[in-house]
C-alpha positions as CSV (number, residue, x, y, z in Angstrom):
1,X,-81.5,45.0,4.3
2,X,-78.8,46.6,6.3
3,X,-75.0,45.3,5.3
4,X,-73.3,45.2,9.0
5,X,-69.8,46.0,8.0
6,X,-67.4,44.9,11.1
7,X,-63.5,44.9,11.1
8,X,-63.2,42.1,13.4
9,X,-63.2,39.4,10.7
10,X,-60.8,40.8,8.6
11,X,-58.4,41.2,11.5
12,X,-58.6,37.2,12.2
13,X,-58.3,36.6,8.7
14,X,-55.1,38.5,9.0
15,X,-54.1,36.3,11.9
16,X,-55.3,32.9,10.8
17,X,-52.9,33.8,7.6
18,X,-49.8,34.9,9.8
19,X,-50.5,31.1,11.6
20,X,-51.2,29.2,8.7
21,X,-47.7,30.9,7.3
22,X,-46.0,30.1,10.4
23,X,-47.2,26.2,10.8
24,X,-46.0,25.7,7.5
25,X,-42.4,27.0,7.5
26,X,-42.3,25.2,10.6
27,X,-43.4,22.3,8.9
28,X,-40.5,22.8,6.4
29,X,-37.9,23.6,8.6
30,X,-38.9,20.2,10.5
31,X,-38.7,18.2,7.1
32,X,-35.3,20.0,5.9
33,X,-34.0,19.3,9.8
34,X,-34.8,15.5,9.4
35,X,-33.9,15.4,5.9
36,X,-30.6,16.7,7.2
37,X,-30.2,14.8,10.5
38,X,-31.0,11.0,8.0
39,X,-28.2,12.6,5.7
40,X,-25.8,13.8,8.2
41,X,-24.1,10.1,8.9
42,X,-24.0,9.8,4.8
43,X,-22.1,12.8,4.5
44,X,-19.8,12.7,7.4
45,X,-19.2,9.1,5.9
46,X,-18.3,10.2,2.2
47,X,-16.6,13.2,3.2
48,X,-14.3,10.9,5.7
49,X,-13.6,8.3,3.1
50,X,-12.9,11.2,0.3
51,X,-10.7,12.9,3.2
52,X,-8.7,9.5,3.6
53,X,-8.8,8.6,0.4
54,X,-6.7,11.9,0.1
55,X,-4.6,11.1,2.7
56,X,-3.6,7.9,1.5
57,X,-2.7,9.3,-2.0
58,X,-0.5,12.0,-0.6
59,X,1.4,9.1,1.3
60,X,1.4,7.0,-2.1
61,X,2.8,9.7,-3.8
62,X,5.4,10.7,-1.3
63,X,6.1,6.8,-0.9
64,X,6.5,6.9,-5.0
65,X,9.0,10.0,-5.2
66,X,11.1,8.5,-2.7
67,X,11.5,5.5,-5.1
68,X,12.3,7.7,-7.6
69,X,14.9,9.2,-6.3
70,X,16.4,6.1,-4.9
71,X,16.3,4.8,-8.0
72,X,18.0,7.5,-9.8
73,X,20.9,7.7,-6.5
74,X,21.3,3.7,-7.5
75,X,21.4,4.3,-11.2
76,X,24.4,7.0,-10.4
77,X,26.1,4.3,-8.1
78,X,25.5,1.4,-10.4
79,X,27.8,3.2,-12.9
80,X,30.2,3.5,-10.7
81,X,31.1,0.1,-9.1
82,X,32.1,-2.5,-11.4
83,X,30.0,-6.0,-12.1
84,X,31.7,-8.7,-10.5
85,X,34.0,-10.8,-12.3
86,X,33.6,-14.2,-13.8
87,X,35.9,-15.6,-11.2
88,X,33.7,-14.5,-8.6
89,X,30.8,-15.3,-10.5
90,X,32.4,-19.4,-10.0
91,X,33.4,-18.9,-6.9
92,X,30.2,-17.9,-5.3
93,X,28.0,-20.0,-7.5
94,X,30.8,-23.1,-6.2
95,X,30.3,-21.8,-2.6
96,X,26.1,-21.7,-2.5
97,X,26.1,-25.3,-3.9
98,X,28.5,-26.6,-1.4
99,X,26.0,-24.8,1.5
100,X,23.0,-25.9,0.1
101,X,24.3,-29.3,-0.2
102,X,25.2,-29.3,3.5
103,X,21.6,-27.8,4.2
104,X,19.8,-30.6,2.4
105,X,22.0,-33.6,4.0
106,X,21.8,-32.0,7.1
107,X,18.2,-31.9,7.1
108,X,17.8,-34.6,5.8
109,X,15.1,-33.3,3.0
110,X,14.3,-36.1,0.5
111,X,15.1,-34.4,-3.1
112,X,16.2,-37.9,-4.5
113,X,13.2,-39.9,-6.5
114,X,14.1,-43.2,-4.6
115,X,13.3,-41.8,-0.9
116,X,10.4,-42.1,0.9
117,X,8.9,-38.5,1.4
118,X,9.9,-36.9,-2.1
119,X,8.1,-34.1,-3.2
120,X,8.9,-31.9,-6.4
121,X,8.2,-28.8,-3.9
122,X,11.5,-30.1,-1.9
123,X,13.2,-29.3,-5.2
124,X,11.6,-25.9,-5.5
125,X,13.0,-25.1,-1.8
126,X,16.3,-25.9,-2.5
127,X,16.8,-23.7,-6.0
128,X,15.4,-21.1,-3.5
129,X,17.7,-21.2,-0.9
130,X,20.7,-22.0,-3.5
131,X,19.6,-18.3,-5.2
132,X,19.2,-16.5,-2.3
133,X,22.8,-17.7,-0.9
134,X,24.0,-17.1,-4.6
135,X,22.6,-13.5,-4.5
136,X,23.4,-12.4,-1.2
137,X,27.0,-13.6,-1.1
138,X,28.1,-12.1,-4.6
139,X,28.5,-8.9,-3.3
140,X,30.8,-10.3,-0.6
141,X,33.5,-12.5,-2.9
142,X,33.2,-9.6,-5.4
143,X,34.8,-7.3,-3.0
144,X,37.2,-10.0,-2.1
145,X,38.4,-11.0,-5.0
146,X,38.6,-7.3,-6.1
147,X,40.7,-6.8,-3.2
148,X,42.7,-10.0,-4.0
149,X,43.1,-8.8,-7.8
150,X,44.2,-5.3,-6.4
151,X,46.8,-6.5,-4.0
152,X,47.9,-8.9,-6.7
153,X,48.7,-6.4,-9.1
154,X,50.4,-3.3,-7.2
């Protein structure tokens, strides 16, 4: 027997490796490109909430420090204006009643047991409104009567 020897086959084998190469990274780069096309609305979801999430702390913080150093400027004002006085105290506490008192007859709100329409929660509205008028008006006669006191004794 004769071996036939021919260099054809060994140059296709050559080939048919080369293409079998080729397919599959081809076949990978296809899976990583999918892999990376399902993830992409993942990612560009995390990273947006980690990038606002960042954003929002920043503002906290800044929102926080500002705080502070109102806090600190009405610490250092505090200790230099005076509490108001006993007197004004009365006078304002005298002054909210009398408005709230108004208010209420006024309104006509039922805060007596015997009327029709009571309701504890009336009650509740009017020690409301009597602090906030209490609150918001010391300030005002504490400056008056300081001014009083002041004129009074020069």
């Amino acid at each position: 027997m004769k071996s036939v020897k021919s260099s054809a086959p060994q140059t296709s084998l050559l080939a048919k490796l080369r293409s079998a190469a080729s397919d599959k990274l081809e076949l990978l780069a296809e899976g990583v490109g999918l892999v990376f096309a399902a993830l992409g609305a993942t990612i560009a979801a995390v990273l947006g909430k980690v990038i606002v999430g960042v954003v929002l702390g920043v503002l906290a913080l800044g929102f926080l420090l500002r705080l502070k150093g109102r806090k600190k400027r009405a610490l250092e004002a505090k200790s230099l204006v005076q509490s108001p006085g006993v007197g004004a105290r009365l006078l304002t506490g005298l002054v909210s009643a009398c408005e709230v008192a108004a208010l209420v007859e006024a309104t006509n709100l039922p805060v007596r047991f015997e009327q029709t329409a009571f309701h504890m929660g009336h009650w509740y509205l009017v020690l409301l409104v009597f602090f906030a008028a209490y609150f918001l008006q010391l300030p005002l006669f504490a400056r008056l009567l300081g001014k009083f006191t002041a004129r009074s004794a020069a």
